[in-house]
C-alpha positions as CSV (number, residue, x, y, z in Angstrom):
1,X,183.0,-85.1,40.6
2,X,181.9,-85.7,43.7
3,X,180.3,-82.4,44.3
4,X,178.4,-82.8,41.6
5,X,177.1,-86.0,42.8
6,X,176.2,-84.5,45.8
7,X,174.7,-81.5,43.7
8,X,172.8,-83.8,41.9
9,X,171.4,-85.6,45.2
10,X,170.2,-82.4,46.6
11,X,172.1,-82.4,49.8
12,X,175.2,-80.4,49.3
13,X,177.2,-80.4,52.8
14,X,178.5,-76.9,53.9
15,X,180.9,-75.1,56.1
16,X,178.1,-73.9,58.0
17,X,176.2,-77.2,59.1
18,X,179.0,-79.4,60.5
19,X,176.5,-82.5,61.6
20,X,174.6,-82.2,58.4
21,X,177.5,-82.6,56.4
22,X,178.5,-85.3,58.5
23,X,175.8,-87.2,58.6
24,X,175.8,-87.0,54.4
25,X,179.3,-88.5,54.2
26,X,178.2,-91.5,56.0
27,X,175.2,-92.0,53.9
28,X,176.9,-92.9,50.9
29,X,176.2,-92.4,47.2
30,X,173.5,-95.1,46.8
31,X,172.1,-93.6,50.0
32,X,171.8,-90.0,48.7
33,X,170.2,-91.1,45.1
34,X,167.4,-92.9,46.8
35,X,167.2,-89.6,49.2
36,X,166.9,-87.4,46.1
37,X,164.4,-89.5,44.4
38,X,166.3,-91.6,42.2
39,X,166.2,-95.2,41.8
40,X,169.8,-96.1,42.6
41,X,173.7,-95.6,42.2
42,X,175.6,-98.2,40.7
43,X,178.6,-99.3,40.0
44,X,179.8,-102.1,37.3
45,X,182.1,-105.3,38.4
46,X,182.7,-108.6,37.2
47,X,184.2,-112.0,38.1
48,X,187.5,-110.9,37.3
49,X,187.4,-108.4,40.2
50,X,186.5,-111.5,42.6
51,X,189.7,-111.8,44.4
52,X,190.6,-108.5,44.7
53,X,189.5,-108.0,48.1
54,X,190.2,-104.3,48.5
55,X,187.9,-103.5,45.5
56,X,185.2,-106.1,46.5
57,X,184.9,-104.2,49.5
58,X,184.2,-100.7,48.3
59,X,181.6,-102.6,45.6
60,X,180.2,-104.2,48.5
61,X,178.9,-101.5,49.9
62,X,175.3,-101.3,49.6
63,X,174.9,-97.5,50.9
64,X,177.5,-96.2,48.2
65,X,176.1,-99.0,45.5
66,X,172.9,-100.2,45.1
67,X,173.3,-101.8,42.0
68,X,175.3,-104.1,39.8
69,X,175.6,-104.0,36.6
70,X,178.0,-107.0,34.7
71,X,181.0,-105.9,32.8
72,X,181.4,-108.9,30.4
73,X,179.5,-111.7,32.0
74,X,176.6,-111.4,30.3
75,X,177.3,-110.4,26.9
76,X,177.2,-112.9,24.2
77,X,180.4,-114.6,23.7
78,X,180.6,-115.3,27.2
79,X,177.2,-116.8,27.4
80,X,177.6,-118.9,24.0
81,X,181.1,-119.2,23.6
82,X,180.0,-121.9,20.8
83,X,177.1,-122.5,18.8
84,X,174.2,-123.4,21.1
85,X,176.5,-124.3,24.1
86,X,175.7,-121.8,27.0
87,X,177.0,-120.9,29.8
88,X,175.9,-119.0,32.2
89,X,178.2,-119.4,35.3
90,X,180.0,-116.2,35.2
91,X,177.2,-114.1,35.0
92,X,175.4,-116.3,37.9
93,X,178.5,-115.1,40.0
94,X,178.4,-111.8,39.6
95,X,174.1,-112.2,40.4
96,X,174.8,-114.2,43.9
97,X,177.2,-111.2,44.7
98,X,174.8,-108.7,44.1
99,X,172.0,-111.3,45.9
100,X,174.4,-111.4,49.2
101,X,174.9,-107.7,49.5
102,X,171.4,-106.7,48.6
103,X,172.3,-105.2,45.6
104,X,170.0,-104.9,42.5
105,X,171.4,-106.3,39.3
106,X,170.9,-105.3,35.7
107,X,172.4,-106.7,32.5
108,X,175.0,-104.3,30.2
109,X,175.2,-104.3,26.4
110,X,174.2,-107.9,25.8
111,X,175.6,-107.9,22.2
112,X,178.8,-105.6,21.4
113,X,180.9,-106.1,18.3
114,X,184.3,-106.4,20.3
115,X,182.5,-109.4,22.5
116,X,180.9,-111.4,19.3
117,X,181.4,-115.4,19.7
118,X,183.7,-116.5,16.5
119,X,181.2,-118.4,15.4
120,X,178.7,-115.3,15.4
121,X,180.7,-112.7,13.7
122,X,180.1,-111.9,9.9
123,X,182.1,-112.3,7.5
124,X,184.4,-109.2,6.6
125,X,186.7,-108.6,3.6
């Protein structure tokens, strides 16, 4: 998979250019998507992945990810786990973190019918 990230970037390292394919390795995957014209490489993560420290610091890493995108922190159950009462605090979180690596943010599937408040889900049979 890798490969065919690098592929896709345009700067596929070979046997025959030892400081060239060096010098890729350490750019990262973020680093090689804005190099081939793309906007960024992302990566998703969530609150729940806070502690984790081993994992926070691979996401951390601005030159393999450029961007965040929330896992469950933004869709709807979480934001209004009851009729008008929202809450926005997880998905806040997960925005500072991108904020204090540098990391752009986007939302992920705001409504999904696995992540409906009770209150919002219809009725079934």
């Amino acid at each position: 998979m890798a490969s065919g990230l690098l592929a896709s970037a345009g700067t596929v390292p070979t046997a025959q250019n030892a400081t060239t394919q060096n010098a890729t390795q350490a750019d990262g995957l973020h680093s090689l998507m804005v190099k081939a014209g793309k906007l960024y490489f992302g990566t998703a993560a969530d609150v729940n992945s806070f502690n984790d420290t081993q994992y926070m610091a691979i996401m951390s890493n601005k030159n393999d990810f450029g961007m965040i995108t929330t896992e469950n922190s933004n869709k709807w159950d979480v934001t209004e786990p009851a009729q008008d009462k929202f809450s926005y605090t997880q998905a806040d979180r997960v925005v500072a973190k991108a904020a204090e690596n540098s990391q752009m943010m986007r939302c992920h599937t705001l409504v999904w019918q696995k992540a409906l408040p009770p209150w919002g889900r219809p009725p079934f049979p």
